[in-house]
Phi, psi and omega in degrees: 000310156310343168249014159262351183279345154261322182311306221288334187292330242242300172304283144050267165311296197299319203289329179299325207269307187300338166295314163288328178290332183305292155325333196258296186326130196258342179270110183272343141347286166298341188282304159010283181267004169288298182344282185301320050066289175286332184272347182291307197274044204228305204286321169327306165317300184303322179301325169284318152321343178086211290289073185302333150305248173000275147359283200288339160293310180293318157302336166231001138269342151299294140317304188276004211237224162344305219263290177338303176290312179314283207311316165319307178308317196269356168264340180283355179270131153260100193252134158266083174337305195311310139007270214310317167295351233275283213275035164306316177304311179317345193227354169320316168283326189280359180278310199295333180298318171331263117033302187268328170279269219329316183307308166289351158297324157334291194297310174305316188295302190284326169317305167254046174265113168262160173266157184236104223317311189291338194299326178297279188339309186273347163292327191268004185297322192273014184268169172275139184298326166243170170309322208306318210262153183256173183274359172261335187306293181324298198266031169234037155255312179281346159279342156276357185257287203276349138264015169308256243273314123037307209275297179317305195294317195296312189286010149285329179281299186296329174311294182343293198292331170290334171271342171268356164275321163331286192294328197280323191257024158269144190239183160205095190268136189270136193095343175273139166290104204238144163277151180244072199301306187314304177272039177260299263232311156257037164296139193271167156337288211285325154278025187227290184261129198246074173293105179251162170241106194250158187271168116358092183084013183234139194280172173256000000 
C-alpha cells in the first residue's frame, strides 16, 4: 500500500509539473514533449487504478497520435513565435480576469460538490464482478451491450467530422499537373505511338 501511495505522489507530481511547463515552456517544442510527458504519467495513473485499457488508449492514441502530429505541425510551421509574444502583455489583465473567474466557479463547484449515494455502485459497475473477467473484457461488454448504439452514433459523428476536414482542406490549385488514368488510358493510337523509318547510318 505504500508503494502504491508513492508510485501514485511520484506520477502525480511529474503530470502536474509537466502540465505547467506544457504553458509555461517558451519553446513550443518543449511544450509538446511536456504534453507528451504529462500524458505518459496520466496513462500511469490509470494503471494504478486498475484500468489498464484506458492506459494503453491514451498512451497510443494521444501519444503515438495527437502529441506526435502537434509536434511534426510546429516544427514543420514556420511561426515567428517572437511576432507573436508582441501583444502578451496587451491581453494579459483580461486573461487574468478570465482566469480569476473561472477559479472561482472552481472553488464554488467543488465546494458544493455532494456525492451522491449511488455513485460508489455505479463506478464498480464497469469493473468486473470476478477475478475472471479483465477490465477491457468488461468494459467492451458494457460498451457493446448497453451503449452499442451510443458507441455507433460517436464513430458516425467522427466518420463525419473527418470528411468534412477533408472536404473544408482540399484545394485544387491551377497549374499542377495531375495524372488522369482514364484518359491516359483512352487515348487513340496515333497520339500515343509514332512510326518512324529511320535509314541506315541516320539518328532518328
Amino acid at each position: 500500500m505504500i508503494v502504491q501511495a508513492l508510485a501514485f505522489y511520484l506520477f502525480a507530481g511529474i503530470a502536474i509539473a509537466s502540465g505547467v511547463m506544457v504553458i509555461s515552456a517558451k519553446n513550443p517544442v518543449h511544450s509538446v514533449l511536456f504534453l507528451i510527458l504529462a500524458f505518459f504519467n496520466a496513462a500511469a495513473l490509470f494503471v494504478l487504478m486498475g484500468a489498464e485499457f484506458l492506459a494503453m488508449i491514451l498512451v497510443v492514441v494521444y501519444v503515438g497520435a495527437v502529441a506526435v502530429l502537434f509536434l511534426f505541425v510546429v516544427m514543420m510551421l514556420d511561426i515567428n513565435f517572437a511576432e507573436l509574444r508582441q501583444g502578451f502583455l496587451q491581453y494579459l489583465p483580461i486573461g487574468g480576469l478570465i482566469g480569476l473567474i473561472l477559479l472561482v466557479e472552481l472553488v464554488f463547484v467543488f465546494g458544493a460538490w455532494v456525492v451522491s449515494p449511488g455513485a460508489e455502485g455505479a463506478s464498480r459497475a464497469v469493473m468486473p464482478a470476478t477475478d475472471q473477467v479483465s477490465n477491457t473484457e468488461a468494459l467492451g461488454r458494457l460498451i457493446y451491450t448497453d451503449y452499442a448504439y451510443l458507441f455507433q452514433a460517436s464513430g458516425l459523428v467522427l466518420l463525419v467530422a473527418m470528411i468534412g476536414a477533408i472536404v473544408l482542406t482540399l484545394r485544387q490549385r491551377e497549374g499542377v499537373r495531375r495524372q488522369k488514368i482514364s484518359d491516359q488510358v483512352s487515348r487513340p493510337r496515333d497520339q500515343v505511338v509514332a512510326i518512324r523509318k529511320v535509314e541506315s547510318g541516320e539518328g532518328v
